[in-house]
C-alpha positions in Angstrom: 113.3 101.4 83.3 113.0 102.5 79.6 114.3 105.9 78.7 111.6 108.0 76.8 113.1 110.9 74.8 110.8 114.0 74.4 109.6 113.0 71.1 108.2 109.8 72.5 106.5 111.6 75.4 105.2 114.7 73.7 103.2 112.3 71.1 102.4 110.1 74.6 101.0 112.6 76.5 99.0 114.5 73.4 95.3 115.3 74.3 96.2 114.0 78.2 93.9 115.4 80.8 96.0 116.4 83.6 94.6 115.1 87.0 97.4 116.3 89.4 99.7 119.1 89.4 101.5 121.4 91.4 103.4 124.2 92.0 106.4 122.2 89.9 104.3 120.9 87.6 101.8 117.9 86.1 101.8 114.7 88.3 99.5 112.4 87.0 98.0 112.1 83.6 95.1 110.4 81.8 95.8 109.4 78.4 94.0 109.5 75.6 93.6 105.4 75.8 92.2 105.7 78.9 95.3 104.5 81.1 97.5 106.8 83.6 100.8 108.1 83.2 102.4 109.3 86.7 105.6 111.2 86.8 107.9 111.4 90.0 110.7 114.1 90.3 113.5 113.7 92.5 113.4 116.6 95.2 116.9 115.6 97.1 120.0 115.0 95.2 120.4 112.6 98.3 117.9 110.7 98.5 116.6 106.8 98.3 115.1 107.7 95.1 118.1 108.2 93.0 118.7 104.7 93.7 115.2 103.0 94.3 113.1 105.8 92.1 109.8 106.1 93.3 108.1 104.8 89.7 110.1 101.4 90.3 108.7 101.4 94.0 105.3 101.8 92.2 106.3 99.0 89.9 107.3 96.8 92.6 104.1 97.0 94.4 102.0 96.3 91.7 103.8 93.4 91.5 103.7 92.4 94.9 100.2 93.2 95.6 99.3 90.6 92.6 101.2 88.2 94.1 99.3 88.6 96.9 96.1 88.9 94.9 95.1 92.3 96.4 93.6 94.3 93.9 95.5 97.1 91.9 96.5 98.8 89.0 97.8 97.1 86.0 101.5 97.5 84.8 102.1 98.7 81.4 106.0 100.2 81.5 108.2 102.7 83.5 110.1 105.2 82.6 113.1 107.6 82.3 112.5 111.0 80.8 116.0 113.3 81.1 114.5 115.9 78.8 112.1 117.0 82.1 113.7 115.4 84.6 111.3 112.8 85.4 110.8 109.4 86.2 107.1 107.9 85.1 105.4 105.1 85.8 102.3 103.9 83.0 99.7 101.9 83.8 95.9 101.1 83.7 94.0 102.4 86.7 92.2 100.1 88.9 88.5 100.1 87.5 85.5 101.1 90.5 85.0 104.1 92.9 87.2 105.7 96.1 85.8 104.7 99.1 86.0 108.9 99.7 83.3 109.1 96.5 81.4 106.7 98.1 81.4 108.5 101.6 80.5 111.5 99.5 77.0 109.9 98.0 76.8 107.3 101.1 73.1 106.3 100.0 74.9 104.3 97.4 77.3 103.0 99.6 76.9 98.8 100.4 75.0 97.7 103.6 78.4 95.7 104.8 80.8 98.3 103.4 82.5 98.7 106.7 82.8 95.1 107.4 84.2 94.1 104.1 86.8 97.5 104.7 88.0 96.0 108.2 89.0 92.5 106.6 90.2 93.9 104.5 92.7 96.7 106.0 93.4 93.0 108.3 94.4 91.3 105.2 96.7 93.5 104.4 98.3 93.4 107.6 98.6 89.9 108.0 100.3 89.7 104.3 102.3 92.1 105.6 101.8 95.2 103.8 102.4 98.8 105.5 100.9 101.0 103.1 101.7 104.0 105.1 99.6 107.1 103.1 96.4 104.4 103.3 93.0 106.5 103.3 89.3 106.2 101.9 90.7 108.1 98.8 92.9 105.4 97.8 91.1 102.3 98.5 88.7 101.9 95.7 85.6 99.8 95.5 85.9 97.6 92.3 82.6 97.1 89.7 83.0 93.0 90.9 82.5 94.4 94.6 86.6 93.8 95.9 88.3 96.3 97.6 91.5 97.5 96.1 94.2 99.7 96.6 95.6 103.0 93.9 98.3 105.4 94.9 100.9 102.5 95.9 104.8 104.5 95.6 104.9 104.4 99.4 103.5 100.9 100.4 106.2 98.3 101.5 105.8 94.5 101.8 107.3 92.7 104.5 107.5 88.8 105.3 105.5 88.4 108.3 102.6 90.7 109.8 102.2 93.6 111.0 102.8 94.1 114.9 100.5 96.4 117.2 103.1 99.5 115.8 102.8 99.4 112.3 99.1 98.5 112.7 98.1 101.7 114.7 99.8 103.8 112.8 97.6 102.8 109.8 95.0 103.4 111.5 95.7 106.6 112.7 96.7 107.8 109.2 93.1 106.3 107.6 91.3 107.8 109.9 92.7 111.6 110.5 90.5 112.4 108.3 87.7 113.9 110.3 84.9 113.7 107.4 86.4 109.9 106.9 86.6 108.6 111.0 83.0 110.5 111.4 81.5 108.3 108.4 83.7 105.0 109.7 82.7 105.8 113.3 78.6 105.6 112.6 78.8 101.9 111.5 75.9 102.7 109.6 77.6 99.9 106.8 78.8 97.8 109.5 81.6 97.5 112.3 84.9 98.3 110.8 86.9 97.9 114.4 84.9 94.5 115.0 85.3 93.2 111.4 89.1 93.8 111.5 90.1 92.7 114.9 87.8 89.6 114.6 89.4 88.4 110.6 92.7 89.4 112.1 92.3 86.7 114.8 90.2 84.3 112.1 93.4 84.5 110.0 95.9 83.1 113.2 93.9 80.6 114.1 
């Protein structure tokens, strides 16, 4: 990770339209070129992150998912900023729409969306990959028509596929969203529970 002194950031972060915030301050930023700057703080002394910080978790996924050719954002740097106490991670967002805008204006939604979303979600599992804060609002609908994934600090790759545990809990999480499950749940786009457990078995076969 490079360290950024407040100079650096400050002409970095000039004109930036902040996208997140709370009550401790900005979280994620868009820059004036278009890419994203997000900043993690450390909220425990003792914690993982002060020796895995959560912007070279981020890193690391990207990498992975690539390696796995899952669609993500695009790497630029990461960062140490002592000046605010921050770790950040730069990077160009994933081009398309959240499956969430999409539920949002469904009209415009594709005919198979579901079906494509339960391959997908069993791709993932069968590489492996426990993305455990997965929802429609960070799964995002690319302009060539792949689904991707945004929001990665939390996702872990493992060696071998999921098991029954790990793959309800992801679906629990995706769909506790009531608006979300509701839209899933009318299959108008398609089957999403058929699609998944169907490609699931495809891929052990």
């Amino acid at each position: 990770m490079q360290k950024l002194q407040i100079e650096s950031y400050v002409r970095m972060r000039e004109g930036a339209r902040v996208l997140e915030k709370d009550s401790c301050g900005e979280k994620v930023l868009l820059l004036n070129d278009g890419t994203i700057l997000k900043l993690f703080r450390l909220k425990h002394f003792f914690s993982s992150a002060v020796l895995y910080p959560y912007a070279k978790r981020f890193a690391d996924n990207i990498k992975n998912l690539q390696r796995l050719d899952v669609a993500c954002p695009s790497l630029i740097n990461t960062y140490k900023i002592p000046s605010i106490k921050r770790d950040a991670v730069h990077y160009h967002p994933l081009p398309g729409v959240t499956l969430r805008q999409l539920r949002r204006q469904a009209d415009e939604s594709p005919a198979n969306l579901f079906d494509q979303l339960g391959r997908f979600l069993a791709h993932l599992h069968e590489k492996g990959i426990f993305f455990r804060s997965i929802h429609l609002g960070n799964i995002v609908l690319t302009p060539e028509g792949r689904l991707g994934l945004i929001d990665i600090a939390d996702l872990k790759c493992q060696t071998k596929p999921l098991g029954p545990y790990k793959s309800q809990r992801n679906f629990k999480h995706m769909l506790r969203d009531e608006d979300d499950r509701t839209w899933i749940e009318s299959r108008v786009h398609g089957d999403f529970f058929s699609a998944y457990y169907q490609e699931r078995a495809r891929q052990r076969t």
